[in-house]
VEXBA-472908 format. One record per residue (C-alpha): x, y, z; residue number from 1. Coordinates in steps of 0.02 Angstrom, whole numbers. Layout:
REM VEXBA-472908
ATOM     c1     c2     c3   k
ATOM      X      Y      Z NUM
...
***
This chain:
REM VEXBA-472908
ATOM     c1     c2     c3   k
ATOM      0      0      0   1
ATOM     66    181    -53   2
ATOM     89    286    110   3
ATOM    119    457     16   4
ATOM    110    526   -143   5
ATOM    201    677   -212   6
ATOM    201    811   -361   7
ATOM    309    924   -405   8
ATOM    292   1046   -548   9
ATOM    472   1078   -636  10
ATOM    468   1241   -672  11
ATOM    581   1388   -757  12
ATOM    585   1289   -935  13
ATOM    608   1398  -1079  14
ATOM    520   1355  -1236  15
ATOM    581   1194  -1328  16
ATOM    603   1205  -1520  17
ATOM    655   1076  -1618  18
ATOM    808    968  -1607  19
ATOM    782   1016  -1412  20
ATOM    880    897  -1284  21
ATOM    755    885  -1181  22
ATOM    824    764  -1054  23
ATOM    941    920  -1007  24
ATOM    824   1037  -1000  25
ATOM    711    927   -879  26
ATOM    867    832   -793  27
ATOM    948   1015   -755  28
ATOM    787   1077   -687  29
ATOM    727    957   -572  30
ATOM    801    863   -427  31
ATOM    778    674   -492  32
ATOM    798    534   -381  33
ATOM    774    338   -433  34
ATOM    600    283   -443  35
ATOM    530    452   -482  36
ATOM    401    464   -628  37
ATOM    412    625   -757  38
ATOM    289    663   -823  39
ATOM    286    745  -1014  40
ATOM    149    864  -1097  41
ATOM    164    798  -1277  42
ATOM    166    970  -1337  43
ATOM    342    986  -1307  44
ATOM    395    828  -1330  45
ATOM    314    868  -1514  46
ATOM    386   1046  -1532  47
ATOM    563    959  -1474  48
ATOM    546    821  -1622  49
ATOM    473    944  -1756  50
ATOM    295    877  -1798  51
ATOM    246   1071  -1829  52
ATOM    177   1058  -2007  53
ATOM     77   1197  -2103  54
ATOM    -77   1184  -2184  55
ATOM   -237   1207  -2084  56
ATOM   -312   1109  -1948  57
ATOM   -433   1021  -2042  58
ATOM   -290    966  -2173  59
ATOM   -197    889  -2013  60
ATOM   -322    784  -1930  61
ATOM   -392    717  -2131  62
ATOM   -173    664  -2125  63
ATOM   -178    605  -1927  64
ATOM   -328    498  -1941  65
ATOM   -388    323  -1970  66
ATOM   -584    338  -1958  67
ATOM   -694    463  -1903  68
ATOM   -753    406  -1741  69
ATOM   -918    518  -1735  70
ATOM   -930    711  -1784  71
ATOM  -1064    856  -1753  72
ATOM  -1023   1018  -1846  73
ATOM   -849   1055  -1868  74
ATOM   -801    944  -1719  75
ATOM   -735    754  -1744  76
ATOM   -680    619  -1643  77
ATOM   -578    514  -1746  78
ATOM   -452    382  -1694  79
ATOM   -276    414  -1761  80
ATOM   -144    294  -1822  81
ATOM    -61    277  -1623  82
ATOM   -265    206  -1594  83
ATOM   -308    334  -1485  84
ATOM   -483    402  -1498  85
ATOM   -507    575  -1466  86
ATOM   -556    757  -1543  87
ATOM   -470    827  -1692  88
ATOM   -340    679  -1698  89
ATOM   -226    776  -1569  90
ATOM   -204    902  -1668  91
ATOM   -155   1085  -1572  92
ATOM   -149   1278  -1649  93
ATOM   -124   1346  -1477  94
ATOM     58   1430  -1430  95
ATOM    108   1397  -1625  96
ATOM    154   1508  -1781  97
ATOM     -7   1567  -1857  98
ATOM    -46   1451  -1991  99
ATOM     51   1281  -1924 100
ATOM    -14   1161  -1835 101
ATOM     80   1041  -1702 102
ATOM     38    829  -1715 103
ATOM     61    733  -1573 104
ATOM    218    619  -1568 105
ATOM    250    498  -1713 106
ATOM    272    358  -1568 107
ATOM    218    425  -1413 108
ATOM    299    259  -1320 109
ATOM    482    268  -1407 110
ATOM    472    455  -1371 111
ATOM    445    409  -1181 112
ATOM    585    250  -1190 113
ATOM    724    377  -1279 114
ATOM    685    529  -1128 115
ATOM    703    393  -1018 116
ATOM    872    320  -1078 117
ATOM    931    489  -1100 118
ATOM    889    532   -917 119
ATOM    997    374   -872 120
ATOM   1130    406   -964 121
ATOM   1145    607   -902 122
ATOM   1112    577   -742 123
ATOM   1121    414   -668 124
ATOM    941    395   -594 125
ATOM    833    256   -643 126
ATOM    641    351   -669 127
ATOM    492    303   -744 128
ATOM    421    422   -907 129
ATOM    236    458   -947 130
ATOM    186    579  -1106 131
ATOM     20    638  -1067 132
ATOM   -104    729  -1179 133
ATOM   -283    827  -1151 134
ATOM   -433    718  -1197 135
ATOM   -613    719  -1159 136
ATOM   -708    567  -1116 137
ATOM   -860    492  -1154 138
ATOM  -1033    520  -1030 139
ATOM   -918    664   -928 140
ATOM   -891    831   -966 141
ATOM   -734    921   -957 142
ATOM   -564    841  -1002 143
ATOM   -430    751   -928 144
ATOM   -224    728   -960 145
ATOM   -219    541  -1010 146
ATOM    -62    423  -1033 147
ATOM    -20    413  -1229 148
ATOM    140    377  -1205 149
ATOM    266    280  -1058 150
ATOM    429    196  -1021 151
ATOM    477    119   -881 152
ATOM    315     94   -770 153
ATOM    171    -14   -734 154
ATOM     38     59   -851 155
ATOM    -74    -46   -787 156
ATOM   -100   -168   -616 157
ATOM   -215   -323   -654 158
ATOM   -278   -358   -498 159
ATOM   -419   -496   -569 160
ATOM   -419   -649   -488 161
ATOM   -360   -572   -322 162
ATOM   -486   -538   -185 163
ATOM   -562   -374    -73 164
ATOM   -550   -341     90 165
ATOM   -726   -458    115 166
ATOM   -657   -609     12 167
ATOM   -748   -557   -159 168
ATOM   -652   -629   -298 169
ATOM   -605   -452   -414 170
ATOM   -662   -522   -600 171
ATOM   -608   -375   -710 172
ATOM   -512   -224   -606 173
ATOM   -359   -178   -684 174
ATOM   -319     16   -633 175
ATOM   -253    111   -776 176
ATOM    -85    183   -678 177
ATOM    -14    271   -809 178
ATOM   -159    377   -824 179
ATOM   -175    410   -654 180
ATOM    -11    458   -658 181
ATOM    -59    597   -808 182
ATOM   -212    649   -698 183
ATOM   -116    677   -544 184
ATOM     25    763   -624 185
ATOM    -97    912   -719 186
ATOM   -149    955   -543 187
ATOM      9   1059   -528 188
ATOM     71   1066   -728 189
ATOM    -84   1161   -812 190
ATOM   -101   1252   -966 191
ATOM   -109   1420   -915 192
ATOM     43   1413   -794 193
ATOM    153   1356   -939 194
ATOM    206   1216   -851 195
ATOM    253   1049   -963 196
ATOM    337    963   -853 197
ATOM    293    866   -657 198
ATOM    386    752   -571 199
ATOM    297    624   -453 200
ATOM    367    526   -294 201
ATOM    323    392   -203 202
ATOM    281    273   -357 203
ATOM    457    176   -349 204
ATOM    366      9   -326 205
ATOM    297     47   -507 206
ATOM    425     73   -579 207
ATOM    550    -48   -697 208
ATOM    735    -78   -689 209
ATOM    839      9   -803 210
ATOM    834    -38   -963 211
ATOM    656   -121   -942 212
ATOM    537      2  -1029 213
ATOM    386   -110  -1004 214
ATOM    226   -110  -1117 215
ATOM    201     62  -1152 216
ATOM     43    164  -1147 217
ATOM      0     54  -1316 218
ATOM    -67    -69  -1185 219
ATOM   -210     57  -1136 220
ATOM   -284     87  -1302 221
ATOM   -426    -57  -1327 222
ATOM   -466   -107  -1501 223
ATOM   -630    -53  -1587 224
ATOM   -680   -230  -1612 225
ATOM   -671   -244  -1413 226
ATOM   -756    -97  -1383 227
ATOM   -954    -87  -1374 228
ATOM   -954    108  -1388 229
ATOM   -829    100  -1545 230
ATOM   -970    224  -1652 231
ATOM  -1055    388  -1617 232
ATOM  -1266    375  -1615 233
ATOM  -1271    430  -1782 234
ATOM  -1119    342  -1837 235
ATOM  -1175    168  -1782 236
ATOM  -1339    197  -1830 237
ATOM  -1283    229  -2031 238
ATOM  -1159     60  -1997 239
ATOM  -1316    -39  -1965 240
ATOM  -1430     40  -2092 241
ATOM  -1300     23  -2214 242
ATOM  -1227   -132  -2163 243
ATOM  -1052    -87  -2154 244
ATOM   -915    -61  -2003 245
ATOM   -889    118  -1999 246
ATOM   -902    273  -2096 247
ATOM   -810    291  -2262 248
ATOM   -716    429  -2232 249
ATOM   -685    614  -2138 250
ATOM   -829    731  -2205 251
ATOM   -903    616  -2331 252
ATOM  -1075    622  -2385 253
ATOM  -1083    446  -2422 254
ATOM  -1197    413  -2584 255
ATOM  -1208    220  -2544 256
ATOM  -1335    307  -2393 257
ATOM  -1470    302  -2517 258
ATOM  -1386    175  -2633 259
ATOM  -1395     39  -2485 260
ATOM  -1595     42  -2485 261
ATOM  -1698    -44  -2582 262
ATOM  -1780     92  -2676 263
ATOM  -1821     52  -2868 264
ATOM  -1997     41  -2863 265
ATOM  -2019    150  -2715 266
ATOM  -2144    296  -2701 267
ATOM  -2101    419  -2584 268
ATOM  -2219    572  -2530 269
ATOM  -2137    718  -2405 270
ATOM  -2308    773  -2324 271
ATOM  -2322    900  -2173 272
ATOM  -2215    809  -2035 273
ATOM  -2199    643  -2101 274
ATOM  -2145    524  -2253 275
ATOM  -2244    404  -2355 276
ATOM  -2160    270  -2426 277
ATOM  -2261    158  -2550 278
ATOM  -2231      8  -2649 279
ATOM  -2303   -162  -2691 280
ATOM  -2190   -270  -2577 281
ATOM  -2258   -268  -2409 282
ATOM  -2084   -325  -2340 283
ATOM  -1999   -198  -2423 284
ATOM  -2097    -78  -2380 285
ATOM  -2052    -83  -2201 286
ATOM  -1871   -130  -2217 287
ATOM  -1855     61  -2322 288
ATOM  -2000    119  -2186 289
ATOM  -1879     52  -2027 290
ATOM  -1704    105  -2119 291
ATOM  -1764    287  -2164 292
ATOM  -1832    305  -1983 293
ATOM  -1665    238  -1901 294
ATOM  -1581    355  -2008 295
ATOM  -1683    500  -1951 296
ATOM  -1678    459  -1773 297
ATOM  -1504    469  -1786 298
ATOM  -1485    631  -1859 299
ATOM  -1603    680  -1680 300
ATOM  -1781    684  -1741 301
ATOM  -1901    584  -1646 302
ATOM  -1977    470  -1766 303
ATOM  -2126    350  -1753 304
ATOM  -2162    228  -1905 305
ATOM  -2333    162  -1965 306
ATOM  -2400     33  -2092 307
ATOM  -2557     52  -2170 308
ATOM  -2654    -75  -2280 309
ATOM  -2605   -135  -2475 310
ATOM  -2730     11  -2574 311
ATOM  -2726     46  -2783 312
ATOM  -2589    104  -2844 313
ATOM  -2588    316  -2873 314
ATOM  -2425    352  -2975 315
ATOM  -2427    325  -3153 316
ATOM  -2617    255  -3169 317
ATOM  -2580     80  -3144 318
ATOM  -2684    -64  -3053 319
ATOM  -2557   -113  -2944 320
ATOM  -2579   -156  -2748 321
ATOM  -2460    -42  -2643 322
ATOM  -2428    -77  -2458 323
ATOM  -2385     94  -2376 324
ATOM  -2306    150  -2203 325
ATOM  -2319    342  -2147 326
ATOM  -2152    391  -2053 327
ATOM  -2192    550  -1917 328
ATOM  -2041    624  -1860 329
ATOM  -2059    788  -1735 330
ATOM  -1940    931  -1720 331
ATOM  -1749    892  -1725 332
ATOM  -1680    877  -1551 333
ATOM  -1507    912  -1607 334
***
C-alpha cells in the first residue's frame, strides 16, 4: 500500500524548439531521484521532435486519422494511427506560428523510452516516463491529461483474480496507472501556468529496472472490435442501416446512404411532418419504412413509423396493390 504521494511541478523551462535535448532541459531543472516518474505534456515533446507542419487544422487531422469516430459540426472524434480516440486527432494551434499546426508524437511510447534512456545516461537515476495529452471522455464533461505515451512503469496493475478486503473474488479491475499518473500530475502542470513538465514521488514500486521500458501506454488503447461504444449515435446507426463497419471517410456524404436501400420501385411522398413510402412489396416496404426512420432518429428527430393496408396504386395510373407505411418524425432535437 502507497503511504504518500508527491508532485512536483518543474518549473523555469524555456520554450523547446526543435532538435531540443530535452532530457537536459528537464534533468537540469529538477532534482531526480530513482523511482521518480516524469511526467511529459506531448506538446513539447512534439515541438522538441518537429511535428509542426503547415496547412490548416482540418488538413492535419484528414493526414492524422484512421476513421472518423463520430462528428457534429466542425467537431470530430476520430481515432488516429497511435489508436487513440479522441477530438481533432490531437491536433493543437495553440502557442504555435499562425498558420502551423503541431501533431502529437509519431510514437508516443519510443518518445517516452528515448527521454528515459537519455535521463539514465545524463544523470544516473533510474525514473519512470509518462507523455500525457488533453482528452475528453465519453458520458463526462470536461477533459482530462491521459497516458499516450510511457517507459519504464506499470501502465497498468491487473488485480483480477485477487480478492477485497470481504473475500470477493475481483473479475475484471485492472487500474489504468499510467493515467493516473497523467491525472495527478496536471494538478500542478496546467495550461495556463506554462508548465510541461511534473515530477511524481512515491511510485518507486511501479517502476521498472533500467533498461526495462515495459509495455508502453499502447497497452491502454482497446481495439474497436473490443469496444461496445466504438461508433457515435449517428455513426453506428448509418453502420447498421448500411450494413457496413464504420463510416467511409472524414466529411463524406456517403452516396451508398441512399444506394444501400432498396428503392427502385419505391414511391415516396414528403407530407407536413412525415414520409410516405409506398410500394407493392409489403416487406420492403417496411425494411425502407424502418431504415429511413433509423436514419432520421439518428440525425435527432423523434420518429414514429406506421404501416397502413395494400390500397390501388396512385402514381402513373396503374392497377397495382401498394402496401404503404407513414413515417412521423417531430422537431430535430439536435
Amino acid at each position: 500500500m502507497r503511504k504518500q504521494l508527491e508532485v512536483f511541478p518543474v518549473t523555469g523551462l524555456p520554450e523547446v524548439a526543435e532538435g531540443e535535448d530535452l532530457a537536459a532541459l528537464i534533468g537540469d531543472a529538477a532534482d531526480l531521484r530513482d523511482g521518480d516518474v516524469v511526467s511529459v505534456t506531448s506538446k513539447i515533446v512534439s515541438k522538441a521532435e518537429g511535428r509542426l507542419t503547415t496547412g490548416t487544422r482540418d488538413e492535419a487531422i484528414d493526414a492524422e486519422l484512421v476513421r472518423v469516430v463520430a462528428q457534429r459540426g466542425d467537431t470530430r472524434i476520430v481515432q488516429t494511427r497511435h489508436g487513440l480516440v479522441l477530438a481533432a486527432a490531437g491536433t493543437d494551434t495553440s502557442n504555435t506560428r499562425p498558420g502551423t499546426v503541431l501533431l502529437l508524437p509519431v510514437d508516443p511510447d519510443l518518445s517516452a523510452r528515448s527521454l528515459r534512456t537519455a535521463l539514465k545516461d545524463r544523470y544516473d537515476v533510474n525514473v519512470g516516463v509518462v507523455v500525457t495529452d488533453t482528452l475528453g471522455r465519453p458520458w463526462r464533461n470536461g477533459q482530462i491529461d491521459l497516458a499516450i505515451g510511457a517507459a519504464g512503469v506499470q501502465v497498468i496493475e491487473d488485480l483480477r483474480g485477487t480478492t477485497d478486503s470481504h473475500g470477493n473474488v475481483l473479475a475484471v479491475t485492472e487500474p489504468a496507472l499510467a493515467d493516473e499518473i497523467a491525472a495527478a500530475s496536471e494538478l500542478v502542470k496546467g495550461k495556463a501556468d506554462g508548465v510541461p513538465v511534473a515530477v511524481l514521488r512515491g511510485l518507486a514500486d511501479i517502476v521498472l529496472p533500467a533498461g526495462e521500458h515495459g509495455t508502453g501506454a499502447r497497452a491502454l488503447v482497446r481495439d474497436a472490435e473490443m469496444d461496445l461504444f466504438s461508433l457515435g449515435t449517428r455513426e453506428a446507426a448509418l453502420a447498421a442501416v448500411l450494413d457496413r463497419k464504420a463510416p467511409a471517410g472524414p466529411r463524406e456524404v456517403d452516396p451508398a446512404l441512399w444506394a444501400a436501400l432498396p428503392l427502385e420501385g419505391v414511391q415516396v411522398e414528403l407530407l407536413d411532418g412525415a414520409l410516405r413510402v409506398s410500394l407493392g412489396d409489403p416487406v420492403a416496404v417496411g425494411m425502407v419504412a424502418e431504415r429511413l426512420a433509423v436514419l432520421l432518429h439518428a440525425e435527432g428527430y423523434g420518429v414514429k413509423v406506421r404501416t397502413g393496408p395494400a390500397r390501388p396504386g396512385r402514381w402513373g395510373g396503374g392497377r397495382h396493390q401498394y402496401s404503404e407505411a407513414t413515417i412521423t418524425f417531430g422537431s430535430r432535437s439536435r
